[in-house]
N, C-alpha and C positions, 0 to 999 in steps of 0.2 A: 533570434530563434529561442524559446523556451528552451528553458533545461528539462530534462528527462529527469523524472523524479523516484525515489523509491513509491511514494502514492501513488505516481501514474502508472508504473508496473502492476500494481496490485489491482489497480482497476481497468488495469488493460486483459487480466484474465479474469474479471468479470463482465464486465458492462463496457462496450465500447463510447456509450452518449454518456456512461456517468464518467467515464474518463474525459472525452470532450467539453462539456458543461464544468468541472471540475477545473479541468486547466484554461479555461475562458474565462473563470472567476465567477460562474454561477454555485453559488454556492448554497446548499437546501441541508446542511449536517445540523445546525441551530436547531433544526424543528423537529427531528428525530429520535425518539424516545430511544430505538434501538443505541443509536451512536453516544448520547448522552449514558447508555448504561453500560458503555465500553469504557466510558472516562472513568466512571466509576469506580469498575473493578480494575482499571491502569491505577489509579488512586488507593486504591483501596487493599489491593491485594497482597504486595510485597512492601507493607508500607519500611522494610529498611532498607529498601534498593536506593531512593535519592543520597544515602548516605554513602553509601558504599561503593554505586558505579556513578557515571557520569551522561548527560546526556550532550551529546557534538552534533552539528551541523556540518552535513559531507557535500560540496556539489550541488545544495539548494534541495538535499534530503535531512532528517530531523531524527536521527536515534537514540527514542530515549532513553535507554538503560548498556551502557559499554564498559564493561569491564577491563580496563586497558591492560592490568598485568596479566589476567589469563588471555584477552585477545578475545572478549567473549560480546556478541550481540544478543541481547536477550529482549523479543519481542513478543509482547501478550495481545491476546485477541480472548473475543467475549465466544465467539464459537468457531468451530471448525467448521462449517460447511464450505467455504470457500477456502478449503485447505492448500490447494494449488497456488491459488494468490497468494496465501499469506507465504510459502515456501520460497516462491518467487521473489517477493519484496525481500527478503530476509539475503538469497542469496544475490541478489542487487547488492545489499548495503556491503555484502562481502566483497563483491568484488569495486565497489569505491571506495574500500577501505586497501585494497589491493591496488589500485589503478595511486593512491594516496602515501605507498610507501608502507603500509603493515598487511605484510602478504601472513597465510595462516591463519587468520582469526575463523571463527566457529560462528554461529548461532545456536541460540537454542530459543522455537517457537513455543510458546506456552499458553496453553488455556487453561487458566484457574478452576473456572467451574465446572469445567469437564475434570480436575485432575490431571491433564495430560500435558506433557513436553515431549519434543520433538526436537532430536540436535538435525542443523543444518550445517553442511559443507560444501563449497563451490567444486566441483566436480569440472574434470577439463571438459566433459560437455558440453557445459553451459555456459560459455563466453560467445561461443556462434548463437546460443539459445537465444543471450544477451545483446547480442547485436541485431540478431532479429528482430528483435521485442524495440528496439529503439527506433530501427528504422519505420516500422509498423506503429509506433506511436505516433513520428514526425507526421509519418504519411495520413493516421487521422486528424492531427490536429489540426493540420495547412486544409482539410476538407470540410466542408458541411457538416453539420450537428448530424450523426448515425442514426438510423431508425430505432425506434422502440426495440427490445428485441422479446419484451413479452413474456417472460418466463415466471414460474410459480414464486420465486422469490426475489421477483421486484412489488410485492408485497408487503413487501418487507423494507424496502429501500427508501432513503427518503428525499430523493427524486420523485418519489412515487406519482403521486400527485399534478407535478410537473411535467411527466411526460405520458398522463392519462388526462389531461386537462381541456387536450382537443387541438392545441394546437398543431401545426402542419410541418413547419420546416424554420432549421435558424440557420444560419449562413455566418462565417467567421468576420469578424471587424477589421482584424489584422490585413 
């Protein structure tokens, strides 16, 4: 069984086929101008975070900036539209950092070029939220590649191409 990932969360509240393709190991982030100008400003932005926080692998999840003495997740994004996702992934990492023995830790989502941050908190809601969201990923993944879903900002995405291409249907290997 795949691990459930903080990635897969975050694309499980956008795209259901870019979540599937994604965890199938089709991978299309190489050729997207958008995604490469997210590395950028991860690189580029707080260039004294490498120094001062650390980045740990939880779970087969990858966070790159933790501040262990304040307990702090700190993860950037090039924009908020997809602000739901990125709140979601953030409060994943919290709570596998909670499922890991450091209960309390924080987030704080940040977009540089907007200027904005956002502190996140796991809230007792969101562990049934969280369990939802896994069982609902298991459930896409063991299925069939999801339909297109066509929205203005898979224009944007860089699957793009990939699933406007014309093919019909991909079917799991597993």
């Amino acid at each position: 069984m795949r691990p459930v990932t903080a990635t897969l969360i975050n694309l499980y509240h956008i795209c259901h086929r870019e979540l599937w393709l994604h965890a199938h190991e089709v991978r299309m982030e190489f050729f997207s101008d958008a995604v490469q100008d997210g590395k950028l400003i991860h690189e580029t932005s707080y260039p004294q975070r490498p120094e001062n926080f650390r980045e740990i692998m939880i779970a087969g999840s990858k966070i790159d900036f933790y501040d262990r003495k304040a307990k702090v997740v700190h993860e950037m994004k090039r924009g908020n539209k997809a602000k739901e996702a990125h709140v979601a992934q953030v409060k994943y990492y919290l709570w596998l950092l909670e499922q890991h023995g450091v209960p309390d830790a924080t987030g704080i989502l940040e977009y540089p070029r907007l200027c904005l941050k956002q502190v996140v908190k796991l809230e007792p809601n969101d562990y049934a939220a969280i369990a939802t969201w896994e069982v609902n990923i298991r459930r896409i993944l063991d299925g069939p590649c999801p339909p297109v879903i066509n929205k203005p900002f898979c224009k944007q995405c860089s699957y793009y191409e990939f699933c406007y291409s014309g093919e019909s249907t991909l079917e799991t290997g597993s």
